[in-house]
N, C-alpha and C positions, 0 to 999 in steps of 0.2 A: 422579414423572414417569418414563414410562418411554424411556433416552437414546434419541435417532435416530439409524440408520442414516450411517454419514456412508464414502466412500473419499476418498483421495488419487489424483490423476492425476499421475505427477513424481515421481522417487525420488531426485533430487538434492537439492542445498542447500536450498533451498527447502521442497521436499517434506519432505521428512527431517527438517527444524527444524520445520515444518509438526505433523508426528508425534508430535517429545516431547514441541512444547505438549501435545496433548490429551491426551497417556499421562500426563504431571506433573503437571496441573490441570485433570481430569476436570469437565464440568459435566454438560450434555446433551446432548450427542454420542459416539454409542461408533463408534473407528475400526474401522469391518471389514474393509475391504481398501486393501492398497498396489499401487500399477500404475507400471512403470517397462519400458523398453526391451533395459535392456543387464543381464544375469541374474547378471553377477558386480558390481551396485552394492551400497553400503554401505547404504544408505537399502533395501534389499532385503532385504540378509540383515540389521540390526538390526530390522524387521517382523516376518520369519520369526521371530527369535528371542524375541520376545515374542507371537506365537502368532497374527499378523496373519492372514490370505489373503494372497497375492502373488499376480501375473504381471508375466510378463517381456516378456509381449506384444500391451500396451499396450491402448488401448479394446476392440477385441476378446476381448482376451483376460480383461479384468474381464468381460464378458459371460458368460464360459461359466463364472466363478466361482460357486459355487454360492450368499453371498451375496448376489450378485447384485441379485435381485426385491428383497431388504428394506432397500437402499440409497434414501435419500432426498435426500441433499446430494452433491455432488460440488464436490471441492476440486483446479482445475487448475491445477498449477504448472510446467508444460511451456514451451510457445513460443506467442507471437501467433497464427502458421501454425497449428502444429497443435490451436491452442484452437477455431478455427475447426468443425475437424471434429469432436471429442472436443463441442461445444456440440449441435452439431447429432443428435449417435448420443443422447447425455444428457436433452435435450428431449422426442426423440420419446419414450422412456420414461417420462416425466413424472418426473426425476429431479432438481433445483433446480441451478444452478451458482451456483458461489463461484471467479471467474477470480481467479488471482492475476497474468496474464499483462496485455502493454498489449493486447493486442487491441482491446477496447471494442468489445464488440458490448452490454454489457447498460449499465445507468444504472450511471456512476463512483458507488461509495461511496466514504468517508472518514469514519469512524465517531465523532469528536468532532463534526462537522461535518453530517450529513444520514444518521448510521445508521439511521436509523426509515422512512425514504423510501420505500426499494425493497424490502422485505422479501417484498413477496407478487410481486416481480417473478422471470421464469423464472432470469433470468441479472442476474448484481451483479459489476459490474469494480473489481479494489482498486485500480483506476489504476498508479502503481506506485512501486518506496520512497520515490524522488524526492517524490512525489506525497501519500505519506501521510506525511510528514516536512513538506514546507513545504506547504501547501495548508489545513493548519488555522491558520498563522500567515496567510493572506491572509482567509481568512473571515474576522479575527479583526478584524482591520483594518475589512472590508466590514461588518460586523457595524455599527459606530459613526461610518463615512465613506464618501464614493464613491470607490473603488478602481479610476481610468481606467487604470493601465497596475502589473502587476505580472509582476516577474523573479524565477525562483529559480535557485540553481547546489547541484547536491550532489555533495559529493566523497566518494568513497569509496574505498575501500583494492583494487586492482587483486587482491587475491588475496581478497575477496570479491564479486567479478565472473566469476559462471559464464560457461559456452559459452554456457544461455542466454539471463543477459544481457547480454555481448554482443553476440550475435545480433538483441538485438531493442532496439540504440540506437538508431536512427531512431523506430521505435515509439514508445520509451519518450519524445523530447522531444516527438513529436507528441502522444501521449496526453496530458502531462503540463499540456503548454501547453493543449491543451482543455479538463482538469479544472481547472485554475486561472481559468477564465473560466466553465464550468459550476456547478461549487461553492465555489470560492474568492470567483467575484464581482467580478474583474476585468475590465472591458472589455475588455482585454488582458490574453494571459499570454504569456512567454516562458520557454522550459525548457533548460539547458545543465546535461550529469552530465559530469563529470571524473575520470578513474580513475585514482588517483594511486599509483605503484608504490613509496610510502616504504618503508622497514625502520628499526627496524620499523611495521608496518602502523598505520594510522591510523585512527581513530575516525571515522565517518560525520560531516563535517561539509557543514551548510548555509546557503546564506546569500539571506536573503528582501528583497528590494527591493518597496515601492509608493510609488506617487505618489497620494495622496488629497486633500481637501480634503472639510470640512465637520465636521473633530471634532480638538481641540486634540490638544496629545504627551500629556498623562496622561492625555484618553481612551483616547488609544491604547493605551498603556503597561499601561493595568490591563486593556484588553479582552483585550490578549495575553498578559498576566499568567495571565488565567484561561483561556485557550486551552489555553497550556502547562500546566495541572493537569487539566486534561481528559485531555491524552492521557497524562500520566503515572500514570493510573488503569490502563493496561493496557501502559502502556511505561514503565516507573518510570526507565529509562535515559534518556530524552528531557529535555531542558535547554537554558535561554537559556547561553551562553558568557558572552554580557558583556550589564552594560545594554543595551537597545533606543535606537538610535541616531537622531536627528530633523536632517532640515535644510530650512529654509524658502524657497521659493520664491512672491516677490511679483511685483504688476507691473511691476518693475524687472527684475529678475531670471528670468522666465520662465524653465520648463524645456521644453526643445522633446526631444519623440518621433518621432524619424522615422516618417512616414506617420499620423500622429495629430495634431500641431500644437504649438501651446504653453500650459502652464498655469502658472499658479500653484497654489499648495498645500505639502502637507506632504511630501518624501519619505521615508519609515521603511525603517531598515535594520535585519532581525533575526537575530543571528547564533546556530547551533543545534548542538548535540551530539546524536548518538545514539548510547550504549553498549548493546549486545546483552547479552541475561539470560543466555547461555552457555550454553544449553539442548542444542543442539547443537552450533552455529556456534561459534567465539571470538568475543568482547566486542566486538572491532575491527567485527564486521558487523553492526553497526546497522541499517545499510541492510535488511539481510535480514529482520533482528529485527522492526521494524517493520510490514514487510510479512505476516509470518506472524501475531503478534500482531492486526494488524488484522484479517485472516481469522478467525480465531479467534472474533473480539469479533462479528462479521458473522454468523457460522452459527450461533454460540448463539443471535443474537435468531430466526434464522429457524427455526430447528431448536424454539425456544420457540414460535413462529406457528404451523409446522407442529403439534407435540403438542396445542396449544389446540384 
């Protein structure tokens, strides 16, 4: 097969971990160009130096790369805002997008979860790390119970928290809490990140709240069981912390949800590690890890669709 055309939009953290993946475990995808803003980035000049195309001047400027025409996928790792316009210049040349921002303009993937879904669709949003870290433990749940109301929190290490993301917390809780109700399968979802400035820096941790009913604790327990080996097929760092935690709520005992009412049922508590492959980032950015990895796992199937 011969690889597809693929650029990077983003020559920061993201981007740039983005990059090694596919330079260090080649499938079908060959990276032709790197596009970034600011001409003295690292994610720029390691491209150059491995014999990429660059520009420094962003959508435009991968245009007039001579590349160009034989790009078929684009990988944007920029900001919500500017995904917006970088989707729109990308589309009209019938070019695929792979958003790794929250924007959500295209169907949330989650690739243990629903990666076969959206493959012929123009534009595929990774949601975001939050997102592709807890989002396949609530499927996991929905998978063998009804899942009325689920919470996630992920903490991550404030020194892998770009400008932008940052920039795009709001975003990021609003998208997440969508996807968690779009493919997680929550009636509710609520999304809170926490940037926690340890020394040294911290390991991406998560932690996954639902309230279900209609499938016992060692349903649960095994369906998440096997959740979690799904995504460690492409994130080998990703891990439960401790057993998966259960507490019962009956008719005595109702759990009441504000603006939802009260239930009975199971609440599961699942607590999560993610260590980063070191690709680029340090180990501590899971969070990152994750996300690019998931991209990755996303544009081989499409990039497979596309050559069929």
């Amino acid at each position: 097969m011969t690889p597809v055309k693929v650029a990077i939009i983003g020559s920061g953290n993201i981007g740039t971990d983005l990059m090694m993946k596919m330079l260090k475990y080649p499938q079908n995808m060959e990276l032709a160009a790197v596009v970034g803003i600011d001409p003295d980035s690292e994610g720029l000049a390691m491209a150059r130096a491995r014999g990429i195309a660059t520009t420094h001047e962003g959508i435009e400027g991968l245009k007039r790369l001579d590349c160009y025409g034989d790009i078929r996928i684009a990988f944007d790792a920029t900001s919500a805002y500017a995904h917006k316009l970088h989707d729109a210049a990308l589309r009209a040349d019938g070019i695929r997008v792979v958003d790794l921002t929250p924007a959500a303009i295209g169907p949330f993937t989650v690739p243990p979860v629903n990666m076969e879904a959206h493959l012929d669709a123009p534009n595929v949003n990774m949601v975001t790390c939050g997102g592709q870290a807890t989002i396949p433990m609530v499927a996991a749940v929905s998978q063998v119970a009804k899942v009325h109301y689920a919470e996630i929190v992920a903490s991550v290490s404030s020194r892998s928290a770009g400008p932008g993301t940052r920039a795009n917390i709001d975003e990021f809780t609003r998208t997440t809490a969508r996807a968690i109700e779009a493919v997680g399968g929550a009636t509710r979802g609520k999304a809170i990140i926490i940037l926690n400035p340890a020394e040294p820096p911290m390991i991406m941790r998560d932690t996954v709240f639902t309230l279900s009913e209609g499938a016992d604790e060692e349903t649960i327990r095994a369906s998440v069981e096997a959740m979690v080996a799904r995504v460690q097929a492409y994130v080998p760092g990703y891990r439960l912390k401790q057993q998966v935690q259960f507490e019962r709520f009956g008719d005595n005992n109702r759990l009441k949800i504000p603006g939802m009412g009260e239930f009975a049922g199971i609440k599961t508590m699942i607590l999560l590690e993610v260590e980063g492959a070191g690709d680029y980032l340090p180990s501590y950015s899971g969070n990152l890890d994750i996300m690019t990895a998931a991209a990755k796992a996303t544009g081989e199937l499409i990039a497979q669709r596309i050559a069929a």
